[in-house]
C-alpha positions in Angstrom: 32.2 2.5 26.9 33.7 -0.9 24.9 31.6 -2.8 27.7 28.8 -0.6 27.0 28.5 -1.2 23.2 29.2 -4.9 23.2 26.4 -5.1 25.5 24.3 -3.0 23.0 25.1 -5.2 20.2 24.1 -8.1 21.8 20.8 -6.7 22.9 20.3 -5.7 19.4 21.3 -9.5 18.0 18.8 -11.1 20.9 16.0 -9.0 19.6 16.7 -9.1 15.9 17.0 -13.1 16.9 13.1 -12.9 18.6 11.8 -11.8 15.4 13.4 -14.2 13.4 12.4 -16.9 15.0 8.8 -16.6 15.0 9.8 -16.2 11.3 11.7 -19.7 10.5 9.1 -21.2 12.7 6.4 -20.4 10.6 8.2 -21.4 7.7 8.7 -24.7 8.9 4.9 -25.5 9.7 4.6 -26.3 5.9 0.6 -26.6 5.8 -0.9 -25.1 8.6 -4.2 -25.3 10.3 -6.5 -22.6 10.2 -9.9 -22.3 12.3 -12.2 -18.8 12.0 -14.6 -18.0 14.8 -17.1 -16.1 13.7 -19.5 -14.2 15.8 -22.3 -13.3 14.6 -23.1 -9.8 15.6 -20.4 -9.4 19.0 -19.6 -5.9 20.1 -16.1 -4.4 19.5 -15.8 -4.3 23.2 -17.9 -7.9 24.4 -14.7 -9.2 24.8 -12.6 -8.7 27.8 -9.3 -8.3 25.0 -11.0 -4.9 23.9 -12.2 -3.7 27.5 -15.4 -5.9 28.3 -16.9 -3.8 31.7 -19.6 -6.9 31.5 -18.4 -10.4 30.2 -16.2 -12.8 31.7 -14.2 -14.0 28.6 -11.4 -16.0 30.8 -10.7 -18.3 27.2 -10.4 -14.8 25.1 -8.2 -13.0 27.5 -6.0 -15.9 27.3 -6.1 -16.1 23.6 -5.2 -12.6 23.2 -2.2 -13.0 25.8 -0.6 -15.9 24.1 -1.5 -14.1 20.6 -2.2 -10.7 18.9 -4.9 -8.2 18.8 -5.5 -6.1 15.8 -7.5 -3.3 16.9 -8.1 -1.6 13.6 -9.9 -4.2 11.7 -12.8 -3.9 9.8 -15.4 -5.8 8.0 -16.8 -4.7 4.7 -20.7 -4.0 5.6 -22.7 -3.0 9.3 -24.8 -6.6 8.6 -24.2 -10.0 7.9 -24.9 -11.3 4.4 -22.5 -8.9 2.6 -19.8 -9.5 5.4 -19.5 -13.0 5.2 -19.5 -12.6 1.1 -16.7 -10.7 2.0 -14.9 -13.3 4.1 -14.8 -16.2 2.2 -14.2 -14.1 -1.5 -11.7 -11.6 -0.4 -13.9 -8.6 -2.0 -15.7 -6.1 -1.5 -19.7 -7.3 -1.4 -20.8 -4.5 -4.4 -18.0 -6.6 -6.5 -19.4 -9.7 -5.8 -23.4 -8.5 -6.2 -24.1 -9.7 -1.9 -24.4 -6.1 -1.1 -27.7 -7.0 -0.9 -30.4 -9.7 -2.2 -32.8 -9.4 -5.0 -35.5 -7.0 -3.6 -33.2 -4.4 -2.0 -32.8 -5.6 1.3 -29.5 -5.3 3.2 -29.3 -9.3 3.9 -30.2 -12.9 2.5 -33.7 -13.9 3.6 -35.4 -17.7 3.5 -35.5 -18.2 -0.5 -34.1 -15.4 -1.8 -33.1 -16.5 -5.4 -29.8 -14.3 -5.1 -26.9 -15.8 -3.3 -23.2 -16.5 -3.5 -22.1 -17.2 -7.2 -20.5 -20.9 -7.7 -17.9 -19.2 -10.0 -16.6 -17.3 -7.4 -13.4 -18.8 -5.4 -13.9 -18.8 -1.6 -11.0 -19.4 0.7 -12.3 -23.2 1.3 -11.4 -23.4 -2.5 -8.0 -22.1 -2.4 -7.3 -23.7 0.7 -9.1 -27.3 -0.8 -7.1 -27.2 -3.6 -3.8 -26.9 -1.2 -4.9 -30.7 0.2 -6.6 -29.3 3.1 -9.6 -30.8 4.3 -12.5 -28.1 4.8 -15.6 -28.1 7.0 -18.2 -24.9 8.8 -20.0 -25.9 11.2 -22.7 -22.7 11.9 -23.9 -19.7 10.6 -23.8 -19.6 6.1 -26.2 -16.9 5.4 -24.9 -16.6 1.7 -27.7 -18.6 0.1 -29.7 -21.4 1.1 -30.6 -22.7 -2.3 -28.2 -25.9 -3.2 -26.4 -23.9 -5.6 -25.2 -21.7 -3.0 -24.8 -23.8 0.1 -21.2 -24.2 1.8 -20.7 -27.9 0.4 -20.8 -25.9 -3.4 -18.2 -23.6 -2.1 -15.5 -25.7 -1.1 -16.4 -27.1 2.0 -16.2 -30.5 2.6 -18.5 -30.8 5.4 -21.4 -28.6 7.1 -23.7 -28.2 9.7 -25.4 -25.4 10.9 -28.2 -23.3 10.3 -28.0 -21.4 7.0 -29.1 -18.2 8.1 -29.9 -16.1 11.0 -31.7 -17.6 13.5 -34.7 -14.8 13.6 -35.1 -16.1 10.4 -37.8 -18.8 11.4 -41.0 -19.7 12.2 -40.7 -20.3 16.7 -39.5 -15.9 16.6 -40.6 -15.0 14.0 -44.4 -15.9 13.2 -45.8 -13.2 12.0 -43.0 -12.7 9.4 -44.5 -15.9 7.9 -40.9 -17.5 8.0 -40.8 -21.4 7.4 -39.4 -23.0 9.9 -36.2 -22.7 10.9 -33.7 -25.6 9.6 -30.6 -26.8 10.9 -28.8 -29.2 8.2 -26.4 -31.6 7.8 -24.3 -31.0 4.0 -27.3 -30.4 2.2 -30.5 -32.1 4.2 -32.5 -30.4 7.0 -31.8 -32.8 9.8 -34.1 -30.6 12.4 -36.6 -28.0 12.1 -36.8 -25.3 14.7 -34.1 -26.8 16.7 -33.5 -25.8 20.5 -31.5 -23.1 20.2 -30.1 -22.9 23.9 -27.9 -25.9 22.9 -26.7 -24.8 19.8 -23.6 -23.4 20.8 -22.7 -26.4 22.6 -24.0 -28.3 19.6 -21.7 -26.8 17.4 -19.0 -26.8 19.6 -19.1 -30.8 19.9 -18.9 -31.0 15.9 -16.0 -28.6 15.5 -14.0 -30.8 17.9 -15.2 -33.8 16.3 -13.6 -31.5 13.0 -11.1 -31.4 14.6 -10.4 -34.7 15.7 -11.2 -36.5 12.1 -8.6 -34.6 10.4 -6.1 -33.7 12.8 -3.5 -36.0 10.6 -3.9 -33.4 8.0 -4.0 -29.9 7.0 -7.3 -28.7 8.1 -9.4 -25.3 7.8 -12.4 -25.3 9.9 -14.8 -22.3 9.8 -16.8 -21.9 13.3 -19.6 -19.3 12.1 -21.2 -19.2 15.5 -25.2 -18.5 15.5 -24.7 -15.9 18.6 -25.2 -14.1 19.8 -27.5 -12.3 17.4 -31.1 -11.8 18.5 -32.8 -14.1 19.9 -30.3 -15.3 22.1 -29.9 -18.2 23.7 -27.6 -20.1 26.2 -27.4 -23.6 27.8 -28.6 -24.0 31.2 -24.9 -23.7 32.2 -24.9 -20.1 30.7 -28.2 -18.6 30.7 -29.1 -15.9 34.1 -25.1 -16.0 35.0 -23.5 -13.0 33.1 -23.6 -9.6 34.5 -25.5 -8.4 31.0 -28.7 -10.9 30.4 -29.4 -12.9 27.8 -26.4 -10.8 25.9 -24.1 -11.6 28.3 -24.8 -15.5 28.6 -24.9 -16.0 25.1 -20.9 -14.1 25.1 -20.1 -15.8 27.8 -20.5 -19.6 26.1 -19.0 -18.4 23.0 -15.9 -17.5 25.0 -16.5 -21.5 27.0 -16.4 -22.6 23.1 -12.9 -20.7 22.4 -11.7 -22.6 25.2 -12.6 -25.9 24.6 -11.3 -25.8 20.9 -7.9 -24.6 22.4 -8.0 -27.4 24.4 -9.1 -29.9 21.6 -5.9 -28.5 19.7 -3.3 -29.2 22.6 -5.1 -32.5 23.4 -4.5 -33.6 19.6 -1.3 -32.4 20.0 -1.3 -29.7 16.8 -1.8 -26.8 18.6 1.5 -25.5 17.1 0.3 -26.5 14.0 -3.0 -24.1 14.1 -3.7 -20.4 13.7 -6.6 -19.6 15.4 -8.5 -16.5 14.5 -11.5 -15.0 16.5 -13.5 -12.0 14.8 -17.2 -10.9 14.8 -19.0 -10.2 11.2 -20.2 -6.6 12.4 -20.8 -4.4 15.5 -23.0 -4.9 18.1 -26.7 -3.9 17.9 -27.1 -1.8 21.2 -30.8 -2.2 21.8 -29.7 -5.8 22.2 -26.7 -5.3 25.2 -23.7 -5.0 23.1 -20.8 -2.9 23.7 -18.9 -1.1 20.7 -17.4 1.5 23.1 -15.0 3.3 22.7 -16.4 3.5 18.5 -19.6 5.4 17.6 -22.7 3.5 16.8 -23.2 -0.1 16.1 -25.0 -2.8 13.6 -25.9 -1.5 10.4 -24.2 2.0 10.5 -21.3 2.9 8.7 -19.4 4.7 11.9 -16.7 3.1 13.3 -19.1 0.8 15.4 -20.5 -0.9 12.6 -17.3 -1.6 10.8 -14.6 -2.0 12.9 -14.7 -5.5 14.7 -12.3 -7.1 17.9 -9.7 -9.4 16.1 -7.6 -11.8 17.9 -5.5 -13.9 16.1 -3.1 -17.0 18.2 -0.4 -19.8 16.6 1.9 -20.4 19.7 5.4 -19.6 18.6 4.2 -18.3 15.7 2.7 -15.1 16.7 4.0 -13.3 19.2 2.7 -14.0 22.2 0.6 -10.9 24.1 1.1 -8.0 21.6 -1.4 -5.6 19.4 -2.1 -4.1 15.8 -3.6 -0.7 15.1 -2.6 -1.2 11.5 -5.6 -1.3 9.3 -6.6 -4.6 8.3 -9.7 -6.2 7.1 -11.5 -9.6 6.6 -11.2 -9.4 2.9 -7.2 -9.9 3.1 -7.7 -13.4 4.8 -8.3 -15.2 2.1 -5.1 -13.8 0.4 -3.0 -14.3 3.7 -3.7 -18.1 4.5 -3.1 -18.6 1.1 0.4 -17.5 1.3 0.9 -19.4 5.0 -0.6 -23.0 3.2 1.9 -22.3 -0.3 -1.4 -21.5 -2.3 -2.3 -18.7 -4.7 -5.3 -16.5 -4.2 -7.4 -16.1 -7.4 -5.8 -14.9 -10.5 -7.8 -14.5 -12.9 -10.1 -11.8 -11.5 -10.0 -9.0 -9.0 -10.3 -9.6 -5.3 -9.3 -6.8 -3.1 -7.9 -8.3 -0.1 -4.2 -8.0 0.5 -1.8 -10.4 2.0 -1.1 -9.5 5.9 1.5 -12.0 6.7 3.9 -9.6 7.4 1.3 -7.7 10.0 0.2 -11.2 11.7 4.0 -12.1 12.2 4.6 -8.7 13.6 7.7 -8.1 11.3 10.0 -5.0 11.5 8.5 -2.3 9.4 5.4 -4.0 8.9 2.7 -1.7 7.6 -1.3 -1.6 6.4 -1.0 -2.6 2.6 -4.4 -0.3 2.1 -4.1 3.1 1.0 -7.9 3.0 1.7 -10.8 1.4 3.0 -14.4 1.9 2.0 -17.8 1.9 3.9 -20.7 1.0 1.4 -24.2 0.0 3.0 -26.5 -1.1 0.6 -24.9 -0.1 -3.1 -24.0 3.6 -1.3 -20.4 4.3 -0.6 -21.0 6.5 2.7 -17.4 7.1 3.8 -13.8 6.2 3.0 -10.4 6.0 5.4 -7.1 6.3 4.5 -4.4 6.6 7.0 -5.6 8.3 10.0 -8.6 10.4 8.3 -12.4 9.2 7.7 -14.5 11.4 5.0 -18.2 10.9 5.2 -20.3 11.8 1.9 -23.3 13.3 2.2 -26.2 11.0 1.8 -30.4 11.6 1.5 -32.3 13.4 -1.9 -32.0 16.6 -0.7 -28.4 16.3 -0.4 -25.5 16.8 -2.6 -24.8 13.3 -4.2 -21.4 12.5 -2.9 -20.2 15.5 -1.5 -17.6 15.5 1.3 -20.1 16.1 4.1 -17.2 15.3 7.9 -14.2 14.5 8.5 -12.6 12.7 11.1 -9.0 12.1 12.5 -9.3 8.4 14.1 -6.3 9.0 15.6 -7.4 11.6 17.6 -10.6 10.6 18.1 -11.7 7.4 17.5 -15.4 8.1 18.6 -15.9 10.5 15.5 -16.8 13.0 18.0 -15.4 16.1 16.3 -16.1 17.4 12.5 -12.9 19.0 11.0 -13.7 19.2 7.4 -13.3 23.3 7.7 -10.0 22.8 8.7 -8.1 20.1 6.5 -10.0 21.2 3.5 -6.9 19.4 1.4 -7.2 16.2 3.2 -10.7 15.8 2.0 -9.8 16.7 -1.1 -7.2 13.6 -1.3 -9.7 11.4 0.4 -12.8 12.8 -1.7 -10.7 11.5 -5.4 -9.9 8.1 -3.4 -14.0 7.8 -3.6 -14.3 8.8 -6.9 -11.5 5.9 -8.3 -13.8 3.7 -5.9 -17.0 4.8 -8.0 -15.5 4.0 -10.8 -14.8 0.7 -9.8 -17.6 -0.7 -8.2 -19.9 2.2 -8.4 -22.3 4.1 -6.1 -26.2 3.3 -6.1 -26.4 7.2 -4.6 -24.7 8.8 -7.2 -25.4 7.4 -10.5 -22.2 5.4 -10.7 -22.2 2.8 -12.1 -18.9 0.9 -12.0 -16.9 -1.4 -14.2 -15.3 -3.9 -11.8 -18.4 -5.7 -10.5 -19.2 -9.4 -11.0 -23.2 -11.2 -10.9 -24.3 -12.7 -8.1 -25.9 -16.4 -8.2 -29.6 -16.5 -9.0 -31.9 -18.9 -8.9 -34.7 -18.1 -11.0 -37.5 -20.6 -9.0 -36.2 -20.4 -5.7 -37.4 -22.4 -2.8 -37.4 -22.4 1.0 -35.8 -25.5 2.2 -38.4 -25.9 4.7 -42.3 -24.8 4.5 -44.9 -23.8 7.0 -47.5 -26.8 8.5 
């Protein structure tokens, strides 16, 4: 029995000593790297990590085994423009005013006089003012006039196309879109460029980032252009996944992952670098994206428009092959590389993000710091989740503004299969005053509400496109 509880203690002291150490490693990387990948529009489950039945994402699985998957992490809108606000501000998009642009549409459009406000702090700010050097190299879609481009918003460098690459003249002619530009800081450097290398465009100037600053704290911010509609692939790619043009266009994003993990050991800083890999929404399905096992897709407020596959990877940092369902979401980034780099988010106005440190590094105990998280589309708050329960409002004129309308136990059934309002009548009523603090915060376009905590957009009063039709 002695033998028996020696032996116990020292299992107890070898695993209390495998926690710690991821701890005191982090701790001495004083200014670490961090690189976002952002797809644009990627399927909860495109990714072999989250169960991919279609894509071959050899780079991913490999990311995901050497790091950690959160599997309840959400963005803050079904569509892009708001999502990224959210990203690099740590808000909600209502709080900021990107919920949507000037004329009521869900997203930022070719000279749209709204975009990102300069007096707002992105995470290339924070981080910037840390000594980190900052570039993006893709997708901005947060306002193409100079006031609201990525080299205003604390990025030293960028190149990329500024918006969604539908958003042009080639796919989109009888929108009467200009054509599309691909720039370089400020200046258009192509028009209509060939999209099928444009992944391996961007690719090459991430490395090249990569390369240029490795002496020095870095954040890089990969905004890929796929593989939202159109898509396109390099002739390496395209007609070799098992899902068409979908397929191809995941399938070189996943090539991409790879050869950035390889430019970080090759520079010798992979240790150095958190790596994160996320999507902006769900997966449109018309266009051969997967968001199974969640309910609907891009643009809806169900689980498949929100919730998003998250891998995150610093060897000897994160522990190596493990997984989150703890809610998290892309506004508590900014907060949480703050804290790694020994910076301070924002403190002189609200951001709602919380710091997730403690999640990331997988430490004992470590729990969601949100009592709740809200689904807004468009102005509307639609639905709110707080533990293990999602309460939908009813929506529509002919509907009660607001009312609790389902409820869901994720839990249970993460393909909000099943309504059980009737039942837990008291755990809509907890969820239903959650909304109405939310109302009264950043208000509710269906109800009437108009909220106190919101801050104006950027606007442009004579707005241009930065490129114009022959």
């Amino acid at each position: 029995m002695k033998a028996f509880s020696t032996l116990f203690r020292l299992g107890v002291a070898c695993v209390l000593l495998g926690l710690a150490l991821p701890l005191a490693k982090a701790a001495e990387v004083e200014r670490p790297n961090f690189i976002i990948i952002f797809c644009d529009d990627l399927g909860y489950a495109d990714i072999g990590p989250f169960g991919s039945e279609n894509h071959r994402t050899p780079n991913l699985d490999r990311m995901a085994a050497e790091g950690r998957r959160f599997t309840s992490f959400y963005v803050t809108s079904g569509v892009c423009s708001p999502s990224r606000s959210s990203l690099m501000t740590g808000c909600y998009p209502k709080r900021v005013g990107l919920h949507q642009n000037e004329k009521g549409q869900g997203v930022l459009f070719p000279g749209n006089q709204r975009g990102l406000n300069p007096s707002e702090i992105t995470v290339a700010e924070v981080l910037k003012a840390r000594g980190y050097a900052t570039g993006i190299v893709g997708k901005w879609h947060l306002g193409d006039q100079p006031e609201f481009l990525p080299t205003r918003q604390g990025f030293d460098s960028y190149f990329g196309i500024p918006f969604s690459n539908d958003m042009g003249e080639k796919d989109r002619p009888t929108k009467q879109y200009p054509p599309l530009p691909l720039l370089r800081t400020e200046k258009v450097i192509e028009e209509e460029p060939d999209q099928r290398l444009i992944t391996q465009r961007y690719t090459r100037e991430a490395i090249a980032f990569i390369e240029r600053n490795k002496a020095r704290p870095f954040f890089l911010y990969l905004p890929h252009t796929m593989p939202h509609w159109p898509q396109y692939s390099s002739e390496r790619f395209a007609g070799k996944s098992a899902n068409g043009k979908w397929g191809d266009a995941a399938e070189e994003i996943d090539w991409s992952t790879g050869e950035i993990l390889k430019a970080l050991k090759a520079n010798g800083i992979d240790e150095k670098t958190m790596v994160i890999f996320m999507s902006d929404n769900g997966g449109p399905l018309r266009h051969g994206a997967s968001n199974k096992p969640l309910k609907g897709g891009k643009g809806s407020t169900w689980e498949g428009g929100h919730r998003v596959p998250f891998v995150v990877r610093w060897p000897g940092v994160i522990p190596a092959g493990t997984s989150s369902d703890a809610m998290a979401t892309s506004m508590d980034l900014l907060p949480t590389l703050a804290n790694f780099a020994g910076a301070k988010p924002p403190g002189d106005r609200k951001i709602d993000g919380k710091d997730i440190a403690s999640l990331l590094l997988a430490k004992p105990g470590a729990a969601t710091p949100h009592k709740a998280f809200y689904f807004y589309a468009r102005g509307q708050l639609h639905a709110v989740r707080s533990a293990d329960w999602k309460l939908f409002f009813t929506r529509g004129k002919k509907a009660a503004k607001g009312e609790p309308a389902a409820l869901y136990n994720l839990a249970s059934d993460i393909g909000e299969t099943t309504d059980v309002l009737a039942d837990h009548a008291g755990v809509a009523k907890r969820l239903a005053k959650l909304a109405m603090g939310m109302r009264a915060d950043l208000g509710d376009d269906l109800t009437g509400a108009k909220g106190s905590g919101t801050r104006e957009p950027g606007f442009v009063k004579n707005a241009k496109t930065l490129t114009k039709r022959k």
